[in-house]
C-alpha positions as CSV (number, residue, x, y, z in Angstrom):
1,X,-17.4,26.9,22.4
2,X,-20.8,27.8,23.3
3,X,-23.4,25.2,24.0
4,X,-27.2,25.3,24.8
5,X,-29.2,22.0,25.8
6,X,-30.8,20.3,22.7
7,X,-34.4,18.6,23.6
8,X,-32.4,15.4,24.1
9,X,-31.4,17.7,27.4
10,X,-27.6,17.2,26.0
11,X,-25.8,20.3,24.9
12,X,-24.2,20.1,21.7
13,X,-21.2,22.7,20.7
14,X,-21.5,26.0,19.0
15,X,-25.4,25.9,19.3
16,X,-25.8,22.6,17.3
17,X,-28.8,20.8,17.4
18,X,-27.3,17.1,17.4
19,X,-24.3,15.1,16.8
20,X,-23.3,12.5,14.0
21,X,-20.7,10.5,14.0
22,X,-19.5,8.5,10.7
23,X,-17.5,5.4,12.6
24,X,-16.3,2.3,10.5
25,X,-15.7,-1.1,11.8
26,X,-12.9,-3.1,10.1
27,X,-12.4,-6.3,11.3
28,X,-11.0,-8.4,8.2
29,X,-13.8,-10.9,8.5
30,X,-13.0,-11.8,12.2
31,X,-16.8,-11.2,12.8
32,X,-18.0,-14.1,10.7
33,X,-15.4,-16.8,11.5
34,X,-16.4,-16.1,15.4
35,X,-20.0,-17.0,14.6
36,X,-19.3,-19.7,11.4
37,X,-16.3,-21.1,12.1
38,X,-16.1,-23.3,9.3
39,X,-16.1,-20.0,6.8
40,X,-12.1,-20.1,7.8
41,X,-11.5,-22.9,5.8
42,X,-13.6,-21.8,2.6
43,X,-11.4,-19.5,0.8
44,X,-14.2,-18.0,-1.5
45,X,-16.9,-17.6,0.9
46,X,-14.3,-16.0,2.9
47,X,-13.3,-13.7,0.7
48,X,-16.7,-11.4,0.7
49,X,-14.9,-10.1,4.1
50,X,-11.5,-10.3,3.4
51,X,-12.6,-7.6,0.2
52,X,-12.6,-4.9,2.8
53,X,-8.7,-4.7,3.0
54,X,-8.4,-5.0,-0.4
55,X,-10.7,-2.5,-2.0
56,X,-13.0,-1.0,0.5
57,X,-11.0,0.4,2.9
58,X,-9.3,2.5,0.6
59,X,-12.5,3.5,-1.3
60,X,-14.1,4.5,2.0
61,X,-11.4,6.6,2.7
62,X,-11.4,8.7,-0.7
63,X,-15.0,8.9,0.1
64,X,-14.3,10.9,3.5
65,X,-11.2,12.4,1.7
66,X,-13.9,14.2,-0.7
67,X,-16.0,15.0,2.2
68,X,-13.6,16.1,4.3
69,X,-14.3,14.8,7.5
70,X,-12.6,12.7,9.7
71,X,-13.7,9.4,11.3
72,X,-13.4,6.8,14.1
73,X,-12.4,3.4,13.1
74,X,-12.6,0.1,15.2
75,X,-10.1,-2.3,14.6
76,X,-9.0,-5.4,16.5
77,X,-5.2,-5.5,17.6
78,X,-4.3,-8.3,15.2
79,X,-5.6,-6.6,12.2
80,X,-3.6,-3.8,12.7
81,X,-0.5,-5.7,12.9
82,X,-1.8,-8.0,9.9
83,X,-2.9,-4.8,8.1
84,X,0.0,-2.1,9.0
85,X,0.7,-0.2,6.1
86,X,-2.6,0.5,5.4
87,X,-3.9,1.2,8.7
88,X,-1.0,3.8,8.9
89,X,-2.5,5.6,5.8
90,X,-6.0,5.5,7.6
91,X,-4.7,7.1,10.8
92,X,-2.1,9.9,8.3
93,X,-5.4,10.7,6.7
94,X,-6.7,11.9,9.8
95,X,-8.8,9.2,11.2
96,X,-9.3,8.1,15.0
97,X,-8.2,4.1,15.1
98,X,-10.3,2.4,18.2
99,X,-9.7,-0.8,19.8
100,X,-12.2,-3.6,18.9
101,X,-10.2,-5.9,21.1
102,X,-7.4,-7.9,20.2
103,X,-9.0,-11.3,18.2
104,X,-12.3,-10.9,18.5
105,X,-11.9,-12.4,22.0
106,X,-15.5,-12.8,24.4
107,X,-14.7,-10.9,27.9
108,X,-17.5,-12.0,29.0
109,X,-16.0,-15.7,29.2
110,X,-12.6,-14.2,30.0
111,X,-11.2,-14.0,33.7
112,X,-10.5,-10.3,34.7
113,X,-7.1,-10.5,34.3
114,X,-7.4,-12.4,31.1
115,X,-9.6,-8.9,29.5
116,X,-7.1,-6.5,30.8
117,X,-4.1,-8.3,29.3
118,X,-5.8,-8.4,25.6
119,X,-7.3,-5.0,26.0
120,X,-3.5,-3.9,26.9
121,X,-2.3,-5.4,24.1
122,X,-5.0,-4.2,21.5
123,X,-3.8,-0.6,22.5
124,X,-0.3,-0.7,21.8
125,X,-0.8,-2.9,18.6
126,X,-2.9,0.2,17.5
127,X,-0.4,2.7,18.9
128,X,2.2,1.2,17.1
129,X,0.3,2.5,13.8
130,X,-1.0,5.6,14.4
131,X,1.1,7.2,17.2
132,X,-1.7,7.8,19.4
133,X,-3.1,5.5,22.4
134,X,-6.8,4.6,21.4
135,X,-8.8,6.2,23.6
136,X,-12.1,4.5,22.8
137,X,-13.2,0.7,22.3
138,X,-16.0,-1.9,20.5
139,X,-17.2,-4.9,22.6
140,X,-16.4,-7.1,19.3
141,X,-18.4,-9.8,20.5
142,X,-20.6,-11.3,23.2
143,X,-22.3,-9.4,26.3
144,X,-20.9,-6.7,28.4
145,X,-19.5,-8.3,31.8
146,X,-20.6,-7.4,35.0
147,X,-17.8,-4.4,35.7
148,X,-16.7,-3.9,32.6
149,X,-16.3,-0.4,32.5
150,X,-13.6,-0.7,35.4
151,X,-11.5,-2.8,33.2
152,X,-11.6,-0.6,30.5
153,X,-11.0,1.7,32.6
154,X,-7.8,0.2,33.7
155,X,-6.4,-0.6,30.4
156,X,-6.5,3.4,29.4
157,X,-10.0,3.7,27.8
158,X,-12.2,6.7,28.4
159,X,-14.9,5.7,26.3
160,X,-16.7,3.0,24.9
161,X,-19.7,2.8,21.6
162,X,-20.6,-0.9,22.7
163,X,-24.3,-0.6,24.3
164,X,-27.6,0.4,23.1
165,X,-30.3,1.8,25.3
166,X,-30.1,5.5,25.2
167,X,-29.5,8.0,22.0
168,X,-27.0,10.0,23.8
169,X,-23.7,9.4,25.6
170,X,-23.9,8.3,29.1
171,X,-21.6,7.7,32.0
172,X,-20.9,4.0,33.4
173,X,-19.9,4.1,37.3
174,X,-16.8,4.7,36.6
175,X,-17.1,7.7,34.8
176,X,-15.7,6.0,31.1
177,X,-18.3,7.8,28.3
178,X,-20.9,5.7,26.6
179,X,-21.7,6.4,23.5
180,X,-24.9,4.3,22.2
181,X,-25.0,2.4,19.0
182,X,-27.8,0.9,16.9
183,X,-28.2,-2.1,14.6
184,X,-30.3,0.4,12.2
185,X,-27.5,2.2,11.9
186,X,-25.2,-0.8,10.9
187,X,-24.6,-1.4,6.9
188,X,-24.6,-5.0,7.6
189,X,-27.8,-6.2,8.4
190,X,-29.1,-4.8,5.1
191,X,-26.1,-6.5,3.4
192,X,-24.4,-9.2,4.9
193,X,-25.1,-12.1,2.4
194,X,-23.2,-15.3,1.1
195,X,-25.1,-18.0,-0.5
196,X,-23.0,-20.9,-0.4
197,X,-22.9,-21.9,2.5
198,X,-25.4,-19.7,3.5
199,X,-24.4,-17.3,6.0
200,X,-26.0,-15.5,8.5
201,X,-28.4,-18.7,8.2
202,X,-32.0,-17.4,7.9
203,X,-31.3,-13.7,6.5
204,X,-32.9,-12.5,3.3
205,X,-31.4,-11.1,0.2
206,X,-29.7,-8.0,-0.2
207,X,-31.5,-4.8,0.4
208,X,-32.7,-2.6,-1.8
209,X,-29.8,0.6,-1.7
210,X,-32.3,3.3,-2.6
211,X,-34.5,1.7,0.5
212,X,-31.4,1.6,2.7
213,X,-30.4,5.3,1.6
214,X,-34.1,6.4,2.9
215,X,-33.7,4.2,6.4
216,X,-30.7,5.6,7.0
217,X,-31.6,9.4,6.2
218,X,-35.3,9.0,8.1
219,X,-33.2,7.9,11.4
220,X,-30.8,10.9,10.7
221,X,-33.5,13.6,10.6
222,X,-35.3,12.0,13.8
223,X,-32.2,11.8,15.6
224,X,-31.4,15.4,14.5
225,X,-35.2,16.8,15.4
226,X,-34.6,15.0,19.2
227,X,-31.1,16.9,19.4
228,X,-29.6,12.7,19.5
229,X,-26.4,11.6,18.5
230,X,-26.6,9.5,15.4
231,X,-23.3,7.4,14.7
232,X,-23.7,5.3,11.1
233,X,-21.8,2.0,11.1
234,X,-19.9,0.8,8.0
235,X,-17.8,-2.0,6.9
236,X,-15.3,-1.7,4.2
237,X,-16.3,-5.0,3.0
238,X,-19.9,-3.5,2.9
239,X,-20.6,-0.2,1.8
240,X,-16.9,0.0,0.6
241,X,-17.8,-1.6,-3.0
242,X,-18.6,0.2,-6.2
243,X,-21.9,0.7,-6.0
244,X,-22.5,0.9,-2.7
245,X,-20.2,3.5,-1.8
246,X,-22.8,6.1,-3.2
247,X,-24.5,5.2,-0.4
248,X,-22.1,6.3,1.9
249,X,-21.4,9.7,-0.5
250,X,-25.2,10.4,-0.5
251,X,-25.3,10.3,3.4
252,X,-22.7,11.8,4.3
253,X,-23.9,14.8,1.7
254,X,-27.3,15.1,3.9
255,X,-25.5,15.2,7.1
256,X,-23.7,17.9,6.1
257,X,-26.2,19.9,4.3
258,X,-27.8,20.5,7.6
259,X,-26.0,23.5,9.6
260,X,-27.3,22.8,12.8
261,X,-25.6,19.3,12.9
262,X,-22.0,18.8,15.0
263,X,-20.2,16.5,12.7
264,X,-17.5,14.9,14.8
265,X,-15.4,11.7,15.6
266,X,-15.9,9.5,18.5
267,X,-13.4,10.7,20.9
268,X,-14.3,14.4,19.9
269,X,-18.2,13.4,21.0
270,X,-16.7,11.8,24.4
271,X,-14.3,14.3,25.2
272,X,-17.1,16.9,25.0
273,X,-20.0,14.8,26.9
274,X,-17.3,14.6,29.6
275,X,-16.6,18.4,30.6
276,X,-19.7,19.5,29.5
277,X,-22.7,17.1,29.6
278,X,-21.0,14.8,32.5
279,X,-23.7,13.0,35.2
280,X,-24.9,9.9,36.7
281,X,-27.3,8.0,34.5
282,X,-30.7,8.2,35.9
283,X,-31.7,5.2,38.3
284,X,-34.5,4.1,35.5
285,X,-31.9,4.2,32.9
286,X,-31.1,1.0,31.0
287,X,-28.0,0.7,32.3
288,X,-28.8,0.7,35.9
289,X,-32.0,-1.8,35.1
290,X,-29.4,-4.1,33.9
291,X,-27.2,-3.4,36.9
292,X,-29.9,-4.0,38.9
293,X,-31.2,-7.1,37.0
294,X,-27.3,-8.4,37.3
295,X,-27.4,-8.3,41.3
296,X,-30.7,-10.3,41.4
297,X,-28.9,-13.4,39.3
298,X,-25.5,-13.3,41.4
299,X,-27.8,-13.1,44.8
300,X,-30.1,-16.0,43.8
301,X,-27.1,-17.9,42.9
């Protein structure tokens, strides 16, 4: 493949102007018991996130099966042994499954060993349905511990689309890939909703689709005039429903009307920033200003 520097100063494949990445995150409600434990015990509030194994995933994937293009999925170890069968149809369809840990487990309140032991076993619960060793990983929850990366490292990742502060991929010290993410991107903070009890506390009502359509699309064509990567976040339980599935069909639809776009999956984006883009971040990059900033709190300690 050819590649020429996009203004972004990252060169994309075949000339391409930018990268997007359509990545789904499937973590059969997981997400909201971790921050409102008492939805585990209320089977009907509940079941707003438990819908995405029973309808959306599969509606998501006839949506990409239309499109044609493959995916990257983030799943946590114990759904894909909850969820087997249909996470092996995900991964036969094509699709990249991820690690988003094991049980939507904090490593930053985890001892070393602790992290590498679920991060281990988050792999092979994921290799056991789609005969291939994830190669990438989703913090599910909490901040990113000092040193992460080396753990990751350790347990077999090469790359992780966890941290925000760039709109390109980046190398940690340890040379795994870092591919940024971006709430804006998310489906759920424009639809995450239950009433009673209300959860997330505080948030407003669902979004208008035709406004979320046009967020979505605006951030696409800036990230595409800066020669960015752009990687939309969905939820089965989400954007996998009836009507807002066109949505997802309408996106995708623009992305791919534009030929100077790289359309990829995760580990396609990593595997290419890493023989062809790979270097040090620079020493006002986000990452080492957190670095830094972590050093100053261990030292005044």
């Amino acid at each position: 493949m050819s590649a020429a520097p996009s203004d972004s100063g990252v060169a994309w494949p075949r000339g391409k102007r930018a990268a997007a990445i359509i990545s789904v995150i499937f973590d059969d409600g997981m997400d909201a018991v971790a921050k409102a434990p008492d939805l585990a015990g209320r089977a009907k509030s509940r079941s707003v996130w438990l819908y995405g194994a029973r309808r959306g995933v599969e509606r998501l994937c006839r949506a990409f099966e239309d499109a044609a293009i493959r995916t990257s999925w983030f799943v946590p170890g114990e759904v894909a042994e909850t969820h087997g069968a249909l996470l092996r149809a995900v991964a036969g369809a094509g699709h990249e499954l991820e690690s988003h840990g094991w049980a939507f487990e904090r490593h930053d309140t985890l001892p070393r060993g602790d992290s590498l032991a679920l991060l281990e076993r988050s792999r092979r619960a994921l290799e056991n349905v789609s005969d291939r060793p994830p190669a990438g990983f989703r913090l599910p929850i909490g901040a990113w511990p000092d040193g992460f990366d080396h753990i990751l490292k350790e347990a077999g990742f090469l790359w992780s689309a966890s941290l925000n502060g760039d709109d390109v991929p980046y190398l940690h010290s340890s040379s795994l890939v870092e591919i940024p993410v971006h709430l804006e991107l998310e489906d759920r903070p424009y639809f995450q909703f239950n009433f009673t009890p209300p959860f997330p506390k505080g948030l407003g009502r669902i979004a208008s689709y035709g406004g979320v359509l046009a967020n979505w699309i605006a951030e696409f064509e800036a990230y595409r005039k800066f020669g960015a990567c752009f990687v939309l976040q969905l939820r089965p339980e989400m954007t996998g429903t009836p009507g807002r599935i066109g949505l997802v069909e309408a996106m995708i639809r623009h992305i791919q009307s534009c030929g100077d776009v790289w359309v990829a999956t995760a580990d396609e984006v990593a595997q290419w920033h890493m023989a062809n883009n790979a270097h040090a971040p620079e020493p006002d990059h986000p990452l080492n200003v957190f670095a830094a900033y972590q050093r100053e709190v261990r030292d005044a300690r």
